[in-house]
C-alpha positions in Angstrom: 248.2 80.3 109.9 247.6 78.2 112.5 248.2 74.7 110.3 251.6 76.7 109.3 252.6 75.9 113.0 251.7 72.8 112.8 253.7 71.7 110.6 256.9 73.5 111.6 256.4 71.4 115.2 257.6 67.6 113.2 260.4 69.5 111.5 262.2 71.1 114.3 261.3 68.0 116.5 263.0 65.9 113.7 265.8 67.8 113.7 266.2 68.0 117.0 266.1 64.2 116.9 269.0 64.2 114.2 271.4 66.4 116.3 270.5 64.3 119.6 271.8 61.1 117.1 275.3 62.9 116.2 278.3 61.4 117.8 279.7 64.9 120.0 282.8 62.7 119.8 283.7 61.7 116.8 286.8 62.5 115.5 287.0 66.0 113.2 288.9 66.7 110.3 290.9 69.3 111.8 292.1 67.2 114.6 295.9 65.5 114.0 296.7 62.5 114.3 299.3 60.6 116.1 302.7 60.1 114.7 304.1 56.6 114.0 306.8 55.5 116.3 310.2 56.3 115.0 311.9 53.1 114.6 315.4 55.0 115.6 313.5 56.0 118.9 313.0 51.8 119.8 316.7 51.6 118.1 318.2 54.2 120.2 316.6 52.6 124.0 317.8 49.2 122.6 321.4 50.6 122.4 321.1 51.8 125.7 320.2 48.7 127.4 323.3 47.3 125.2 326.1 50.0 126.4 324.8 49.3 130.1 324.8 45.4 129.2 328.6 45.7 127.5 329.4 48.1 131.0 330.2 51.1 127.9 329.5 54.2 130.5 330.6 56.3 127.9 328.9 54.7 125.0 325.7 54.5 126.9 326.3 57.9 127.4 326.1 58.7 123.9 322.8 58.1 124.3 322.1 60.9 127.2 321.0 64.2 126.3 323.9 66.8 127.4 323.1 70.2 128.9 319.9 71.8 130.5 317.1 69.8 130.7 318.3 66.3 131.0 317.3 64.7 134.7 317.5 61.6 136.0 315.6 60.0 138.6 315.5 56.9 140.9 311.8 55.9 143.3 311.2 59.3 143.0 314.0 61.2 144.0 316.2 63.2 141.3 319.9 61.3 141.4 321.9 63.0 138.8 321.1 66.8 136.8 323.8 66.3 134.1 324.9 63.7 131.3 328.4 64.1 133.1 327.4 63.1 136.7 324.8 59.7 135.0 328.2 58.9 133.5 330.7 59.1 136.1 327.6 56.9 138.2 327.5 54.2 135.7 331.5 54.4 134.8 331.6 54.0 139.6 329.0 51.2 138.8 330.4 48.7 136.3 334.0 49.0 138.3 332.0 48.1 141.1 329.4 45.3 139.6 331.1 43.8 136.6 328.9 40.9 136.3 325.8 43.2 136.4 323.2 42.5 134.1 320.2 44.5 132.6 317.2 43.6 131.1 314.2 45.6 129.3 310.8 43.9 128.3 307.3 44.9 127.5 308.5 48.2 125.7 305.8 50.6 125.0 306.6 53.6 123.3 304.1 56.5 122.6 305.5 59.4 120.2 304.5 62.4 121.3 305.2 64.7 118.3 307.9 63.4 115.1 310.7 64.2 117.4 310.2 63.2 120.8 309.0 59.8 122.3 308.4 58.7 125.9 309.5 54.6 126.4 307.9 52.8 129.2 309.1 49.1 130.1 309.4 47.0 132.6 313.1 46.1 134.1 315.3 43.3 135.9 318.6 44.4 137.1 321.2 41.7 138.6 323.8 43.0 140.6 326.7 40.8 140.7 331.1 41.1 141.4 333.5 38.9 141.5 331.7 35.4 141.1 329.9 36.8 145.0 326.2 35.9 145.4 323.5 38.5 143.4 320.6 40.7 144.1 318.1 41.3 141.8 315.8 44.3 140.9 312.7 44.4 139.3 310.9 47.4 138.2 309.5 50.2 135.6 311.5 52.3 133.4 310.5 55.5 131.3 312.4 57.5 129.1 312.0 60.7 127.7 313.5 60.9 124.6 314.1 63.8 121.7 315.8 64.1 118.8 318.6 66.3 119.1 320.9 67.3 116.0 319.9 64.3 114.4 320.4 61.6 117.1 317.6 60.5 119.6 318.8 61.0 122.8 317.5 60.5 126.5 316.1 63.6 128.1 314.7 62.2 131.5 315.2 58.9 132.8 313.2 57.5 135.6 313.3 54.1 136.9 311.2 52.7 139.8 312.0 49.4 141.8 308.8 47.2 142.1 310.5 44.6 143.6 313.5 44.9 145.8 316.6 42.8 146.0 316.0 39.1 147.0 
C-alpha cells in the first residue's frame, strides 16, 4: 500500500508540472477573430477629406450619419448634434475660407465588427481667404463610422488640435 503512494506522488507532480507549462493565454477556438478592414470604410474617410478639400458641404455631407446618434466634437467639447447643423458649419466655413486646405495622414483604421470601423489619423488644416496670410492646424482625427443602408457613414467625429495656428 504504502509503495502505491509512492508512486502516485511523480504522477500528480508531473502533471502538475504540465499544467504549470500551459500558456493561460493562448488563444481558444471559441474566441473570434477580428474582421478585415473594409476597404469602403478607408474609401468612404478618403471621400470625406475630398468633399472638404473640393469645399462640397453637401457632398461631404453625404458622408455624415443623419439622425440620433451622430455627434461631433472639437478639443473636447461637442460642436454640432445633427448632420444638418455639421453641414450648415462647413457650407459657413468654405464661404468664409475658400482657399482652405485639409490634409489626412497616418490612417489607422481598426474594424470593430463587419459593419462599423473607428479611423484614427493625424491632420493639417490651412485656413486661408482671399489671397490673405494663413494659419495652420495640426492635430488628431477619429471617426466613428457604420454602415448604414448600405453606405458607410460617419457616426462621431472628433478632432483634436495638437498644434495651434502659427
Amino acid at each position: 500500500m504504502k509503495f502505491r503512494h509512492l508512486m502516485l506522488i511523480p504522477v500528480i507532480g508531473g502533471s502538475l508540472l504540465l499544467a504549470a507549462c500551459e500558456n493561460p493565454f493562448a488563444p481558444t477556438g471559441s474566441s473570434s477573430s477580428v474582421p478585415e478592414v473594409a476597404p469602403e470604410a478607408k474609401a468612404a474617410i478618403e471621400q470625406y477629406v475630398a468633399k472638404v478639400n473640393a469645399h462640397d458641404a453637401p457632398g461631404a455631407g453625404e458622408l455624415l450619419a443623419d439622425g440620433p446618434g451622430f455627434v461631433w466634437i472639437e478639443n473636447g467639447e461637442v460642436v454640432y448634434e445633427t448632420k444638418t447643423a455639421a453641414v450648415a458649419a462647413l457650407t459657413n466655413y468654405f464661404a468664409g475660407f475658400p482657399e482652405s486646405h485639409f490634409e489626412a495622414y497616418d490612417m489607422k483604421i481598426s474594424m470593430l465588427t463587419d459593419e462599423s470601423a473607428v479611423a484614427t489619423f493625424r491632420y493639417s488644416q490651412t485656413v486661408a481667404a482671399n489671397g490673405q496670410s494663413s494659419l495652420k492646424f495640426e492635430g488628431t482625427m477619429t471617426l466613428t463610422l457604420a454602415q448604414r443602408d448600405g453606405d458607410w457613414k460617419i457616426v462621431v467625429g472628433h478632432r483634436s488640435a495638437s498644434k495651434f495656428p502659427h
